[in-house]
C-alpha positions as CSV (number, residue, x, y, z in Angstrom):
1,X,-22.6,23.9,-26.8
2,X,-21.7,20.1,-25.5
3,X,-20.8,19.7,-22.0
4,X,-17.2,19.3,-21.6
5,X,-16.3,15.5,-21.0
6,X,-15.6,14.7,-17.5
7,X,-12.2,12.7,-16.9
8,X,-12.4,8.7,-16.2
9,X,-10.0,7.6,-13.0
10,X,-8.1,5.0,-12.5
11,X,-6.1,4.1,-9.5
12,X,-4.1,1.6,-9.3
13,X,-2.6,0.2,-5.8
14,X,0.6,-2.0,-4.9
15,X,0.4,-4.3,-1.9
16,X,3.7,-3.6,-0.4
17,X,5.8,-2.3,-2.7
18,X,8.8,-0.2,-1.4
19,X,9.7,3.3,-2.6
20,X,12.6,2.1,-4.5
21,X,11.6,-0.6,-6.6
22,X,9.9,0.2,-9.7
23,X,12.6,2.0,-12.2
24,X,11.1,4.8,-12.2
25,X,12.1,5.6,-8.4
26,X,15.8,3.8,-9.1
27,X,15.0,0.0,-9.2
28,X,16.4,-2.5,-11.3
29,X,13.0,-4.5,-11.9
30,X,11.5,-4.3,-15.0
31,X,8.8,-2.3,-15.5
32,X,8.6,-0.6,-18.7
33,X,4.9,0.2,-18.4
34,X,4.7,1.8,-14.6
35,X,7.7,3.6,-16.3
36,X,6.0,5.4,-18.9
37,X,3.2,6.5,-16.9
38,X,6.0,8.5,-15.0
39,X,7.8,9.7,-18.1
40,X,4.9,11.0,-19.3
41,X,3.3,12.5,-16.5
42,X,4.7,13.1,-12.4
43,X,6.5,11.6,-9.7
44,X,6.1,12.2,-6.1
45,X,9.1,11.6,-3.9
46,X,7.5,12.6,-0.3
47,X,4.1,10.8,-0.7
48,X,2.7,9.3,2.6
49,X,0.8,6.8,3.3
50,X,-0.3,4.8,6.8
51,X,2.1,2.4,7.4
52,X,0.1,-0.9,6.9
53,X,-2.1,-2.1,4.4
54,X,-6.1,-1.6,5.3
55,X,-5.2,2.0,7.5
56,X,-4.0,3.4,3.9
57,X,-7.2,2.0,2.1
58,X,-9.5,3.6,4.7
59,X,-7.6,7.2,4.4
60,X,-7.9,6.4,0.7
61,X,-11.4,5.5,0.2
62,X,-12.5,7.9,2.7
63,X,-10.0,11.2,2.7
64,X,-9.6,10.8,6.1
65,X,-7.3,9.6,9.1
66,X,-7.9,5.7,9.4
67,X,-8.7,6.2,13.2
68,X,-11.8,8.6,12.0
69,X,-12.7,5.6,9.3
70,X,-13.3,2.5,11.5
71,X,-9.5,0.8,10.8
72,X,-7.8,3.0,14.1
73,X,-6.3,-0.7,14.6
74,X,-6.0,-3.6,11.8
75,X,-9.1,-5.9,12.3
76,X,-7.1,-8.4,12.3
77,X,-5.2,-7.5,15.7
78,X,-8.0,-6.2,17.7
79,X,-7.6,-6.3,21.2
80,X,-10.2,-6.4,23.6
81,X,-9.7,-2.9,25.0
82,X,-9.6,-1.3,21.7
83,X,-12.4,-3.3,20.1
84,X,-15.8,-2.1,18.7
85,X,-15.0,1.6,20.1
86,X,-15.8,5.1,17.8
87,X,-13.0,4.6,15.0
88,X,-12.0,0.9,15.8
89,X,-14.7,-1.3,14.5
90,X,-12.6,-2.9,12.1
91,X,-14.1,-2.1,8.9
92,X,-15.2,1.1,6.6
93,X,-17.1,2.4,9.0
94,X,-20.7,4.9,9.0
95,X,-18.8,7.8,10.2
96,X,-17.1,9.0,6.2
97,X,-19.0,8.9,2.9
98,X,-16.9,6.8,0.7
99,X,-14.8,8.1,-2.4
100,X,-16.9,5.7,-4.4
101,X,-20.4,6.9,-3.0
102,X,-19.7,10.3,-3.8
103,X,-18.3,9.6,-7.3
104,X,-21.2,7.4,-8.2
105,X,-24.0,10.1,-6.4
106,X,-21.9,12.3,-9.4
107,X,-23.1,10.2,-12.3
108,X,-19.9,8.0,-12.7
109,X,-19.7,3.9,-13.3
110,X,-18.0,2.8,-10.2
111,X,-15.8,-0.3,-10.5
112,X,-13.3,-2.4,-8.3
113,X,-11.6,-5.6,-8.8
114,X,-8.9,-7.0,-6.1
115,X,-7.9,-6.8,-2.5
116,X,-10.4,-5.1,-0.1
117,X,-9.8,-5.1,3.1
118,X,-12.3,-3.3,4.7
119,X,-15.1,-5.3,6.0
120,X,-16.2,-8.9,5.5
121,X,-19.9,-9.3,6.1
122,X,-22.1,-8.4,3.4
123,X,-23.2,-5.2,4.8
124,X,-19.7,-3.8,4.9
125,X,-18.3,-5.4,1.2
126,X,-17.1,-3.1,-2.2
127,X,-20.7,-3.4,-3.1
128,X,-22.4,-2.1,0.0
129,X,-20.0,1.3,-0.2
130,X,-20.6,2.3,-3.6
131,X,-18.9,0.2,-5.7
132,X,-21.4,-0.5,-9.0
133,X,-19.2,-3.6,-10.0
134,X,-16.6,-5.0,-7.7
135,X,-14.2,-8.7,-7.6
136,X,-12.6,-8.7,-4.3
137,X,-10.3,-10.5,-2.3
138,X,-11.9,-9.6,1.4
139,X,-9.1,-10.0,3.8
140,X,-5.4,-8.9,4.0
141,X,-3.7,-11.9,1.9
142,X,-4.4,-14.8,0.0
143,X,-2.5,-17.6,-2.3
144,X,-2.2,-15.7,-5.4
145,X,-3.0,-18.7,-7.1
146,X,-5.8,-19.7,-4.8
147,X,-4.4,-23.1,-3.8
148,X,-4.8,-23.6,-0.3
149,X,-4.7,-27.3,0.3
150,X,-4.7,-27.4,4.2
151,X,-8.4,-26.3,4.2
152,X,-9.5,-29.6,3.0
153,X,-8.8,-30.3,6.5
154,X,-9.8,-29.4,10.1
155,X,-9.2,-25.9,10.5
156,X,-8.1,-25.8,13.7
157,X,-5.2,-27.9,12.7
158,X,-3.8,-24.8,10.7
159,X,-1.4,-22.4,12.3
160,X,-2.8,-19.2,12.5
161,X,-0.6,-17.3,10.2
162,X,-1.8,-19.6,7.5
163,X,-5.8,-19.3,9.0
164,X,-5.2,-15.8,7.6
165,X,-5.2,-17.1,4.2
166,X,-8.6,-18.5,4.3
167,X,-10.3,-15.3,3.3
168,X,-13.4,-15.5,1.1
169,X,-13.6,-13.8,-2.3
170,X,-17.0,-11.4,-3.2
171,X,-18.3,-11.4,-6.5
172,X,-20.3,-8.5,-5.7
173,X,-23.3,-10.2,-4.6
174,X,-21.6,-14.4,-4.0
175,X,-19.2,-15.1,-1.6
176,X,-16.4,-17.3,-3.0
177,X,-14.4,-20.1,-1.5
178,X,-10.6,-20.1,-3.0
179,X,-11.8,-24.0,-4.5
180,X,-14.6,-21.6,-6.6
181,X,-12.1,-19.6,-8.2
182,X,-11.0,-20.6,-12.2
183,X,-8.3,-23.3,-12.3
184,X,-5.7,-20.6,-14.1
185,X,-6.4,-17.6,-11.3
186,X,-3.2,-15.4,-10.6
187,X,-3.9,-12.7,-8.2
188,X,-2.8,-10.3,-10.6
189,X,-3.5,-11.3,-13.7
190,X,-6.8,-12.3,-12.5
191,X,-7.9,-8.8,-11.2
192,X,-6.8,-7.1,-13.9
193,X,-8.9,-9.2,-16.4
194,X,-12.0,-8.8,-14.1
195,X,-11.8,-4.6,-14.3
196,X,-10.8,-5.1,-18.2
197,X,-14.2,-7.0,-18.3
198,X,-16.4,-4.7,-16.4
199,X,-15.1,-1.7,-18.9
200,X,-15.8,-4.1,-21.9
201,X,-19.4,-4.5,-20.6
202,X,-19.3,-1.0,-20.2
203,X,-18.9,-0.5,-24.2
204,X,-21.3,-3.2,-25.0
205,X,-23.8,-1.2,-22.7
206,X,-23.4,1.8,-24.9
207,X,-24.0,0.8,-28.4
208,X,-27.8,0.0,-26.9
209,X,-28.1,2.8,-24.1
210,X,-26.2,5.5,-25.5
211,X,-23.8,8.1,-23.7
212,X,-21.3,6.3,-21.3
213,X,-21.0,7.2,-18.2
214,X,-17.3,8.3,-17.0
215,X,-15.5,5.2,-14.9
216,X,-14.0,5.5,-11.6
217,X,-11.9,2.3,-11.5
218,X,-10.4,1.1,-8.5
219,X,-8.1,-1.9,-9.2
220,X,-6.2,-2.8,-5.6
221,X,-3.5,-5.5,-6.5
222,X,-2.7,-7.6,-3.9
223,X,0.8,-8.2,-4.9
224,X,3.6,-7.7,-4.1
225,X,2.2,-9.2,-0.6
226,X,3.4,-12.3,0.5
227,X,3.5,-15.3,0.3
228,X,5.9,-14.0,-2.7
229,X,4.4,-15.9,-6.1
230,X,4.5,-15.3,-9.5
231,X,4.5,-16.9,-13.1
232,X,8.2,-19.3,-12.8
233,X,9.2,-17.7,-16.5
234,X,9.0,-14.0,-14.7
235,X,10.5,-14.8,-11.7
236,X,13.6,-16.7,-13.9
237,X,14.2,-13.7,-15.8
238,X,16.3,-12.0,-12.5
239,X,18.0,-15.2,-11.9
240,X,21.0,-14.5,-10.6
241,X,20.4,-10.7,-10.1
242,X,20.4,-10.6,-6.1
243,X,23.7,-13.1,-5.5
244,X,25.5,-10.0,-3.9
245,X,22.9,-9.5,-1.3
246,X,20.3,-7.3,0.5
247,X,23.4,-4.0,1.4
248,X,24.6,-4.3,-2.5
249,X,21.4,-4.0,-3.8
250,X,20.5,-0.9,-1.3
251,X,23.6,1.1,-2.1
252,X,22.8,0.4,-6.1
253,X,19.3,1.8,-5.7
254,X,20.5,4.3,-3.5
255,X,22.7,5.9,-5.9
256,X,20.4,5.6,-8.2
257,X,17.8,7.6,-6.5
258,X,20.4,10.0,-5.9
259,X,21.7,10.2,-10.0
260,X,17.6,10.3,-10.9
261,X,17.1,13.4,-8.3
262,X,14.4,11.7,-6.1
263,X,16.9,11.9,-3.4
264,X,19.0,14.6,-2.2
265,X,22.8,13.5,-2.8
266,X,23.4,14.3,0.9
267,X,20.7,11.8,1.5
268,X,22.5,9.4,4.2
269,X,20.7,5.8,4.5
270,X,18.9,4.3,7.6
271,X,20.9,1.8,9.5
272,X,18.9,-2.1,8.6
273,X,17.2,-2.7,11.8
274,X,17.0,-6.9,11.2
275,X,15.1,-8.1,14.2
276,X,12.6,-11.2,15.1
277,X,9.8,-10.5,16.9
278,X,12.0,-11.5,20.0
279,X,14.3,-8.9,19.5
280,X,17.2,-10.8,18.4
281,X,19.8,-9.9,15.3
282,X,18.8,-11.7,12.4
283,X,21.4,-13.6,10.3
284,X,23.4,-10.8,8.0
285,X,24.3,-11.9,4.5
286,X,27.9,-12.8,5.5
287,X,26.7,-14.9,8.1
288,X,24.3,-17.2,6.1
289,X,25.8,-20.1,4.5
290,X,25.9,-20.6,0.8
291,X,22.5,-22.9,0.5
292,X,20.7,-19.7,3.3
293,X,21.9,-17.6,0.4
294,X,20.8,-19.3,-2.6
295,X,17.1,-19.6,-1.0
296,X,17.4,-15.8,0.1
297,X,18.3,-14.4,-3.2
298,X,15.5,-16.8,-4.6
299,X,12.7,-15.3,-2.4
300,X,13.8,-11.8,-4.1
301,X,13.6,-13.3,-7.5
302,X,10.0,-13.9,-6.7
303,X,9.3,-10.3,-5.6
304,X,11.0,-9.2,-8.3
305,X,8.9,-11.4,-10.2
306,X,5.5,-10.1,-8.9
307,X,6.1,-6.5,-9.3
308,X,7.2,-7.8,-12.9
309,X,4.3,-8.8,-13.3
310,X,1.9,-6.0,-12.3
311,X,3.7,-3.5,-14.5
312,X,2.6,-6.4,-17.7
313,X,-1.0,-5.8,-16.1
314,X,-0.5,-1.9,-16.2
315,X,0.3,-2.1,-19.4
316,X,-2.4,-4.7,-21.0
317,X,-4.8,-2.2,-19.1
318,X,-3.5,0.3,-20.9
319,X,-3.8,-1.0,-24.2
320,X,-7.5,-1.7,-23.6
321,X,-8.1,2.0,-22.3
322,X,-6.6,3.4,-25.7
323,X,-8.3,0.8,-28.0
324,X,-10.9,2.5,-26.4
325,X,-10.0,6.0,-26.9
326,X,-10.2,6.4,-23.1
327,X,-6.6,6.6,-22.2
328,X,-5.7,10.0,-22.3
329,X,-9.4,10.7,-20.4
330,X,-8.4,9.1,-17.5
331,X,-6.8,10.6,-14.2
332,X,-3.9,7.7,-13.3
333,X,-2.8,7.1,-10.5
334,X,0.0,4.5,-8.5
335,X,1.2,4.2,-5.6
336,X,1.7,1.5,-3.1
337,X,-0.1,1.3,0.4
338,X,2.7,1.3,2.6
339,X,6.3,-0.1,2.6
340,X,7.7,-3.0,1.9
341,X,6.9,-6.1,4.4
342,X,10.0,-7.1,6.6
343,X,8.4,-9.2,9.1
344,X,10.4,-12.5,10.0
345,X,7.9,-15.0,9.9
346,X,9.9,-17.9,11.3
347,X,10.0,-16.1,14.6
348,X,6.8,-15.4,14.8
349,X,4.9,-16.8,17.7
350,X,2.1,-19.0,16.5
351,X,-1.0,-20.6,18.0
352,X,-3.8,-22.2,16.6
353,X,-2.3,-25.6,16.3
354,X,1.6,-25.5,15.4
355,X,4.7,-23.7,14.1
356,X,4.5,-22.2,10.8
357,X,7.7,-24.0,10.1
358,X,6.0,-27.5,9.7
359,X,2.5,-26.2,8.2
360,X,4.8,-25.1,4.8
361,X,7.0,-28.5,4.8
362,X,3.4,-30.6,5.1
363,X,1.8,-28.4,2.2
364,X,4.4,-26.6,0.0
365,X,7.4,-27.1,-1.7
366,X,10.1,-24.8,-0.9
367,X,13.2,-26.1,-2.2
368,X,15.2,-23.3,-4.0
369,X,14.0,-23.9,-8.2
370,X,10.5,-24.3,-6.7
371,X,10.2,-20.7,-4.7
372,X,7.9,-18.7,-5.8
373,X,5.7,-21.1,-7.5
374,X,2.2,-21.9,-6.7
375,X,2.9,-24.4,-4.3
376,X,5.7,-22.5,-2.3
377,X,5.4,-19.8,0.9
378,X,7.7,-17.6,1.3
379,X,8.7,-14.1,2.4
380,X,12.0,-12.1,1.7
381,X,12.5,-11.1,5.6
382,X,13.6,-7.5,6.9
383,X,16.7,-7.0,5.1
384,X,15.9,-7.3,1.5
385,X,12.6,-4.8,2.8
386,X,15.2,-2.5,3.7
387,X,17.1,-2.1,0.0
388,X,13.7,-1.8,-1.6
389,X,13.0,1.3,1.0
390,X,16.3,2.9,1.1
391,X,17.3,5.4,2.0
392,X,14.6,5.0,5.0
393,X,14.6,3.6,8.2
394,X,12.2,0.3,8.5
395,X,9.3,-0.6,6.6
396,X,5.9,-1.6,7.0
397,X,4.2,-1.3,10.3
398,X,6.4,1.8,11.4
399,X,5.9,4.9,11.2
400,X,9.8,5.8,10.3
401,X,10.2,6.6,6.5
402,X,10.7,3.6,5.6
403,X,7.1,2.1,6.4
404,X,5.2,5.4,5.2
405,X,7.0,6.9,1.9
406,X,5.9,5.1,-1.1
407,X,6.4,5.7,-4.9
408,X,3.7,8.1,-6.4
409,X,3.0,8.1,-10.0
410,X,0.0,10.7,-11.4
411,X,-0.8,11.0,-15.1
412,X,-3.8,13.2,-17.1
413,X,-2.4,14.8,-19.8
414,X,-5.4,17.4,-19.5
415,X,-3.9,19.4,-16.6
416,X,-0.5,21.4,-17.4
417,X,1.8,18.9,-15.8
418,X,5.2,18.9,-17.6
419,X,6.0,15.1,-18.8
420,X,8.6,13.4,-16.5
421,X,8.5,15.9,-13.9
422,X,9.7,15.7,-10.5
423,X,8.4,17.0,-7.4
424,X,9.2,17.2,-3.8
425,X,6.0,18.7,-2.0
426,X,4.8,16.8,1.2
427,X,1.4,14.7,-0.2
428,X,-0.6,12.1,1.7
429,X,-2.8,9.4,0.5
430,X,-6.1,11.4,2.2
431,X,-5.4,14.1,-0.6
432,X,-6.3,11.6,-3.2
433,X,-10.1,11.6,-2.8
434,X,-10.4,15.6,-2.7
435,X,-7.9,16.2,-5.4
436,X,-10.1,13.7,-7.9
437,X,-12.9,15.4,-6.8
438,X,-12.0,18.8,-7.8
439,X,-10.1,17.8,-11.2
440,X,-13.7,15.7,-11.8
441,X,-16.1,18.7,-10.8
442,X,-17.5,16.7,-8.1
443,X,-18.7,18.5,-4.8
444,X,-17.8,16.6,-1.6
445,X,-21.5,16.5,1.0
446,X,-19.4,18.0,3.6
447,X,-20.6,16.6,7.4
448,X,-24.3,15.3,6.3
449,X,-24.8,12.3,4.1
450,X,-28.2,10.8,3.5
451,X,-29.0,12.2,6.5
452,X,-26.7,11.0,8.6
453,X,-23.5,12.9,10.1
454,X,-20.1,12.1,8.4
455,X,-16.6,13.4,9.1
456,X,-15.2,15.8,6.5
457,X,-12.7,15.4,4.2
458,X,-9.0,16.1,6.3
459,X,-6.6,16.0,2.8
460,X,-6.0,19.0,0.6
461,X,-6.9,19.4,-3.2
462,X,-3.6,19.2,-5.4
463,X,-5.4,21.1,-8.3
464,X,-5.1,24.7,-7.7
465,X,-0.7,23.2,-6.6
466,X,-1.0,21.6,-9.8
467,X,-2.0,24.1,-11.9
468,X,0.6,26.2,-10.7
469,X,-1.8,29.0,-8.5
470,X,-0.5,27.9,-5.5
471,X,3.3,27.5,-4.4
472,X,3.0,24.0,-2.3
473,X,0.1,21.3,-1.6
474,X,0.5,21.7,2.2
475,X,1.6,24.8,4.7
476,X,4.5,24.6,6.4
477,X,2.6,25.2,9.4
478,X,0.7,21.9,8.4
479,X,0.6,19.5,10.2
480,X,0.4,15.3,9.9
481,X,0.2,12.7,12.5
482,X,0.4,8.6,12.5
483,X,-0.1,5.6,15.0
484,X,-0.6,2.4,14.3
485,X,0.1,-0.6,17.1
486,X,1.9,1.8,19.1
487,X,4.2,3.4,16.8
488,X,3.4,7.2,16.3
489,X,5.3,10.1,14.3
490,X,4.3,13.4,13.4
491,X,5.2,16.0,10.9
492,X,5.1,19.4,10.7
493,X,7.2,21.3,7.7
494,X,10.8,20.0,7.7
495,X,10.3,18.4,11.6
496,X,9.2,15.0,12.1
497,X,8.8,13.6,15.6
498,X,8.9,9.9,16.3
499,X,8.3,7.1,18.2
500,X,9.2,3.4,17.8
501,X,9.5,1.0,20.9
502,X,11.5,-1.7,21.6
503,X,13.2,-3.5,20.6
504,X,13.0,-1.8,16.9
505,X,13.4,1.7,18.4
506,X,14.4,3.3,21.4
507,X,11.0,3.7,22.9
508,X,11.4,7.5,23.3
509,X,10.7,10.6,21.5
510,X,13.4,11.3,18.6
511,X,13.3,14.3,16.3
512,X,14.5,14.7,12.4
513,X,14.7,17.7,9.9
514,X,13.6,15.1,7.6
515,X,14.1,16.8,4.4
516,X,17.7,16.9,5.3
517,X,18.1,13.6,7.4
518,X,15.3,11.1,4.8
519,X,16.9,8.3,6.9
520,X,16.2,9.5,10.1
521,X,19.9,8.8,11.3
522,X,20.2,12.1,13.2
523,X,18.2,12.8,16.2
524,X,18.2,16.3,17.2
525,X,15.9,15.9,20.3
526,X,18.5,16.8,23.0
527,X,20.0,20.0,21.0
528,X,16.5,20.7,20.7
529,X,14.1,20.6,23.5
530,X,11.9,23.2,22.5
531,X,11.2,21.8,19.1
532,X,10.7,18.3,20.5
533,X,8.5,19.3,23.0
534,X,6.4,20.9,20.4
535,X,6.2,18.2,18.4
536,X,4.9,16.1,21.1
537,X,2.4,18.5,21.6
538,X,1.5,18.5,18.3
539,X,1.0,14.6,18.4
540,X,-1.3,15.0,21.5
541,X,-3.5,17.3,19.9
542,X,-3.4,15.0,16.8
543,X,-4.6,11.9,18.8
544,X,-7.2,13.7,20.7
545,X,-8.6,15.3,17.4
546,X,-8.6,11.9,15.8
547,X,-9.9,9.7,18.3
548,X,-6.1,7.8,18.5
549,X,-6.5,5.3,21.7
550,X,-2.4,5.3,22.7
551,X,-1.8,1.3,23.4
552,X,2.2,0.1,24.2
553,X,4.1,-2.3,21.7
554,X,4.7,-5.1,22.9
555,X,5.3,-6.1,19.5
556,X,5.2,-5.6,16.0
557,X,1.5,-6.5,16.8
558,X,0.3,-7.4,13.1
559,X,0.8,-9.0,9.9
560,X,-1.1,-8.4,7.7
């Protein structure tokens, strides 16, 4: 009797999308394909993430907290006191097996083209930790068309918000300057077509070889990060769309959310915290003259416009995968890493030789028509991040709902999941790797890899949940912890406790019955003392267990 076929997977990752705007969680975007995948398979509406972008990749890659992984702090904002101890080093680090190693140990083709974020020497890249084939975009952010026209010049000339952008590319084994890249390169676009060519080689292989292996496909986008940049004919399709501003579009996709069940109708919104990094109230729509307001509604054109053009890329993958006869073989999965970006780049403090300010007008064009193109930078600011994460508080960087709940789409028609389902159960992004590994048959090493000691897995299968033998993924007696520059939260069943300094928060303890209060708008600390004090506890012992070295915030302390 032939072996039963093991499934392919295929996860696919946004780069700060927020929960609300792909249609299928309530947004007005278009994105027929991303939709689909949800029709026909399972939402999540209480999946967690870290709340920035290379934390969530580590939890991901590694089914553990990012502290325990080597990313306890982006590498990016390293301080000195933090730097180069047990869980900060600042890349993927020797202390977890990788997702990757342990699917490619099981006999499967391991694959990965776009944004990596994890390590950028050569002992530390995709292909180092597992990854058979891998394209990669090393750092946090990039042009997406790879035009970067200041580093013809001295670098120390360039601010260092734009120094960012001067990360190198891996082609597996070649590093890559952005001049190396093919003159039509779109972030997007571009990664797609790499994995689409690494599973055509994989066909090729088999007509001499034989048997294919099963794929485990990793395919990162780094969109829809700033600087916001898509295709012009995308981005002028929502023309027009966002001329009532950041609060009309929130309260549309609120009641959305609300009429599509993925929030409760009680489900009150955050208030929009709009701050620079100095702490000041940032210009409301009403305030902004009609020219601010043209350029604002612009800058969300262009968002709109990337995560446009992902779902096209979902759905050309698709087509390959079932010209194939793979399709309905494969686990799929999307998500996004984190919430939507809100930062307020013009604010933010710059050194390395200049304002940010006078970097773009030298180098890009940002007049309104020409936003979004391949020779603009721009961002869409705090407020705009708040309508794509309504109904939660903040976004990217904090630990509130806002910077940690993000849309979850799973699809494999092989496991009894009933099409266009719906479900509520508390998830986080460290379940992924065990939950593949169970579905796939593949055994986890436990705390010894080739020799060497490795954490365990801290997520929880979803198999057994999904298949209906078990009533939820997670206990309420379960319990969930976060930090990242400061900012800390923890969860346990319907109680969240939190913690968000100044000037974004009120630099104290605050505690929510979170599946009542998604917004985090009524703190019960005071009428509960007890149950705050427990959930501080349970934060402490959360730190300790996870090596969590507590720092102040003076700031938002990252960018990335």
């Amino acid at each position: 009797m032939a072996a039963e076929k093991r499934p392919n997977v295929l996860i696919i990752l946004a780069d700060d999308l927020g929960f609300s705007d792909v249609g299928s969680f309530g947004g007005e975007i278009e994105t027929p394909n991303i939709d689909k995948i949800a029709a026909e398979g399972l939402r999540l509406t209480e999946f967690h993430t870290a709340s920035a972008c290379s934390p969530t990749r580590a939890m991901l890659l590694s089914g553990t907290d990012h502290h325990v992984a080597g990313i306890g702090s982006m590498a990016e904002r390293m301080t000195a006191d933090i730097e180069g101890k047990p869980g900060y080093e600042g890349y993927l680090n020797d202390r977890v097996v990788s997702f990757q190693e342990v699917m490619r140990d099981a006999g499967y083709e391991t694959m990965m083209s776009g944004k990596w974020h994890l390590g950028l020497t050569s002992d530390r890249v995709p292909a180092a930790r597992g990854f058979e084939r891998s394209f990669c975009l090393l750092n946090g952010c990039h042009n997406h068309y790879g035009w970067e026209p200041q580093f013809e010049e001295e670098r120390e000339n360039v601010p260092r918000l734009a120094a960012n952008m001067r990360r190198m590319y891996y082609d597996h084994e070649n590093w890559l300057e952005p001049s190396d890249l093919p003159k039509d390169f779109y972030s997007t676009d571009s990664f797609t077509e790499i994995l689409m060519g690494y599973l055509r080689d994989r066909e090729e292989r088999a007509k001499i070889e034989g048997p294919k292996k099963p794929f485990f496909a990793y395919l990162p986008f780094s969109a829809p990060h700033w600087p916001l940049q898509a295709p012009l004919e995308v981005v002028n399709k929502y023309k027009g769309m966002y001329d009532d501003g950041p609060e009309a579009l929130r309260q549309k996709r609120l009641a959305n959310l609300k009429k599509m069940g993925l929030v409760s109708e009680s489900a009150v919104p955050a208030p929009v915290i709009a701050k620079d990094e100095d702490g000041n109230d940032t210009k409301s729509w009403e305030e902004m003259t009609p020219e601010e307001r043209a350029a604002s509604a612009r800058k969300m054109e262009a968002y709109a416009g990337m995560v446009d053009r992902i779902d096209w890329n979902v759905g050309r993958l698709r087509k390959f995968l079932e010209s194939i006869d793979e399709w309905d073989d494969t686990i799929v999965m999307f998500f996004s890493d984190n919430g939507a970006e809100g930062a307020q780049f013009e604010a933010w403090p710059l050194t390395a030789g200049g304002d940010i300010d006078a970097h773009i007008r030298k180098y890009y064009d940002n007049s309104v028509p020409n936003i979004g193109a391949y020779n603009s930078f721009a961002w869409y600011g705090s407020r705009w991040a708040s309508a794509s994460t309504a109904p939660g508080l903040l976004f990217k960087m904090f630990t509130s709902e806002g910077g940690i709940r993000v849309p979850f789409v799973l699809r494999y028609p092989k496991m009894a999941i009933k099409p266009g389902s719906v479900d509520h159960s508390f998830a986080t992004v460290m379940d992924i790797m065990p939950t593949v590994l169970d579905i796939c048959g593949v055994a986890h090493p436990g705390t010894t890899y080739q020799g060497q000691e490795v954490a365990p897995v801290a997520g929880k299968s979803w198999k057994r949940y999904l298949e209906g033998a078990e009533p939820n993924i997670h206990s309420d007696d379960h319990v969930t912890g976060w930090e990242l520059f400061g900012r800390r939260a923890v969860r346990k069943g319907t109680w969240k406790g939190l913690f968000i300094p100044k000037p974004h928060g009120p630099e104290k303890w605050q505690l929510f019955n979170i599946l009542e209060d998604p917004g985090e708008t009524k703190d019960l600390a005071e009428d509960m003392p007890d149950t705050m004090a427990e959930m501080i506890e349970l934060y402490k012992d959360y730190a300790k267990q996870n090596g969590v070295i507590n720092q102040d915030s003076k700031s938002r302390a990252g960018s990335i």
